[in-house]
N, C-alpha and C positions, 0 to 999 in steps of 0.2 A: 355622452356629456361633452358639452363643446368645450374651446380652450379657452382659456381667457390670456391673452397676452401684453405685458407690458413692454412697451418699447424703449430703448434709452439710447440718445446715441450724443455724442459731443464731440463727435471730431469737426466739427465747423462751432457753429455755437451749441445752445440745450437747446435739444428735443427729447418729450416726450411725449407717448400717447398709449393709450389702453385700445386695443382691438379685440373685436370676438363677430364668430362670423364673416367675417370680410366688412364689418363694420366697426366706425371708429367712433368708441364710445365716449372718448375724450381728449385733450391732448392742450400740449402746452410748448410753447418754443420761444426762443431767442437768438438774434444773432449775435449777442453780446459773444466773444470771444475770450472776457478774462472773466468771469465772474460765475463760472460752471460749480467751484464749491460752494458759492453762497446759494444760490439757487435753485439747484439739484433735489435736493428734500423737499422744499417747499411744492415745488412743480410735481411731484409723486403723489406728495399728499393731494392737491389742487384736483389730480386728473381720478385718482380714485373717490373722492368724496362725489366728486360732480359727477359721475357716470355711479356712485350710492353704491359703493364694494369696500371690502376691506383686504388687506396683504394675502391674508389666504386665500383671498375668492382665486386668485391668479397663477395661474393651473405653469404659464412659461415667462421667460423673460428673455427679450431680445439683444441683445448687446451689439452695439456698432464696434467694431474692432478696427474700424479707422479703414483707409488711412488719414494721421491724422496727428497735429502737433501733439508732442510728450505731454507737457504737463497737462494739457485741457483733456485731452482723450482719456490719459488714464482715471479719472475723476468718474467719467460716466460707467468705464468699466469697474471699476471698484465698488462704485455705487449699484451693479446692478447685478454683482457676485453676489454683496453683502445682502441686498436685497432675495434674489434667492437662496439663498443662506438660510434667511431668517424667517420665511416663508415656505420654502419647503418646496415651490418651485423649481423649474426644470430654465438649466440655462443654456441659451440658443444665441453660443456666438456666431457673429454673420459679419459680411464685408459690408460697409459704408457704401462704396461706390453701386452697389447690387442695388439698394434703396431707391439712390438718384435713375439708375437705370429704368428701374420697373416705373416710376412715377413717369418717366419722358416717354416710353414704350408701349406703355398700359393703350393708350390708343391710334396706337402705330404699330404692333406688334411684329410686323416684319422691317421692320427699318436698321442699318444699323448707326452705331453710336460708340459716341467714342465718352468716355467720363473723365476727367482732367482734376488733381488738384493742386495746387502750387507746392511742391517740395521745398522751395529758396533755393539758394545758388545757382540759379539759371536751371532749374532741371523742375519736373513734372513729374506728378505719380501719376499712372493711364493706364487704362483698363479698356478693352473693346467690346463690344458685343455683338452677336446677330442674332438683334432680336429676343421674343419671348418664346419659350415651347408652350406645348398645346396644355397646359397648365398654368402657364402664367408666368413662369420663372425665366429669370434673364439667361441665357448663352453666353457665357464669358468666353471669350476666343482667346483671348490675350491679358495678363496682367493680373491683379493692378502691378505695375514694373516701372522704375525709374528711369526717366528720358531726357534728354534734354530738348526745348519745344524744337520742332521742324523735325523729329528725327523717325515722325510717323507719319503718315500718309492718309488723313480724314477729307479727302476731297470727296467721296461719295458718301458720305456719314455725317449725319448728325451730330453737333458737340457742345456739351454740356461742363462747364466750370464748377466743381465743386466747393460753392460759396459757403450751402448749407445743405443738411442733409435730415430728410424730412421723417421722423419716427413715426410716422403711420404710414406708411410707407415701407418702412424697417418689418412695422409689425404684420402689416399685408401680406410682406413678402415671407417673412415666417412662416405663418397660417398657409401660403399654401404649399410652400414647402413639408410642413407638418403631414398637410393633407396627403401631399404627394409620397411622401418616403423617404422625402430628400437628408442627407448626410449634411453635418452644419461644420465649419471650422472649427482649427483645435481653440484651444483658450490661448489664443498668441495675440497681442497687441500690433498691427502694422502702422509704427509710428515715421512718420516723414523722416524725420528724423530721429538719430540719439541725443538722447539732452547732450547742451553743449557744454558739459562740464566733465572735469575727471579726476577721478581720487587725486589726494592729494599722495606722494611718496615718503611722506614724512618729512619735520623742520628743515631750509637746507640749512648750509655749515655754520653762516654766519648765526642766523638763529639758534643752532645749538652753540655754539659759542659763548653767547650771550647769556644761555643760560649755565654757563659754566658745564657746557655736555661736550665739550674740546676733547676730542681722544689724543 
């Protein structure tokens, strides 16, 4: 029985796409970068009605685990837990950067490549590769690891900015993975960063003060 795969990934904007075979039976993207909750449902629904399946037909689901800003990233990850959850599906968290890789790779396959996405404060997430093996999968040498730009050496390399990150692509790379035996990441989020906020430590003095809370 072949796999039927659904890919989800929004560490750049939404992508999705349905794979089976090494063929892509449908798929939906944007590079909107705020607007992953509004979207996300609809684009699921979208890609299975047009490729004529229902939640159950979909044997895995691929999850982009970034890396990749907080709040947008974890939207697609949640969305593609809840998704196999509720389907019974098998879930296949993967790295972001592997996606971008195999697309730029897929007909260069000995080349290497370096994959880049803006972290902010002067620093990069990078990841390197050489190359595909004789299956298809990318060689990660290096990463993804936080840099600051100049602090790696892509003169002989190929280099790819990760603007957007393409889910059939995502879900390719699953499927041969799959095929292959390959081991998949744990269920850990690789966010650029942590959101930039932090508990609060409770009222300071004045504010209990005020509420008459004066020790």
């Amino acid at each position: 029985m072949s796999n039927v795969i659904l890919a989800i990934d929004t560490s750049a904007g939404t992508s999705i796409a349905l794979v089976k075979d090494g063929t892509v039976l449908s798929s939906r993207s944007t590079p909107d970068t705020m607007r992953h909750a509004e979207i996300i449902g609809s684009f699921i629904n979208e890609v299975l009605t047009e490729a004529g399946l229902s939640s159950s037909d979909v044997t895995h689901v691929a999850a982009g685990m970034g890396p990749g800003p907080f709040t947008g990233l974890r939207v697609g990850i949640a969305a593609a837990d809840a998704f196999a959850f509720g389907s019974g599906a098998i879930l296949l968290p993967m790295n972001s950067h592997d996606a971008i890789a195999v697309e730029s790779l897929d007909s260069d396959p000995t080349n290497n490549l370096v994959v880049t996405t803006d972290a902010r404060r002067k620093e990069e997430y990078v990841s390197f590769y050489n190359g595909l093996d004789e299956q298809g999968c990318p060689i990660r040498a290096h990463g993804p690891a936080i840099q600051k730009p100049g602090e790696f050496d892509a003169t002989e390399s190929a280099y790819v900015q990760a603007t957007e990150v393409p889910a059939t692509w995502l879900g390719v790379l699953a499927e041969r993975m799959l095929d292959s035996g390959r081991s998949f990441l744990p269920f850990e989020a690789l966010y650029l960063r942590s959101p930039d906020v932090t508990m609060s430590n409770g009222p300071k003095r004045v504010v209990q003060e005020m509420r008459g809370d004066k020790k």
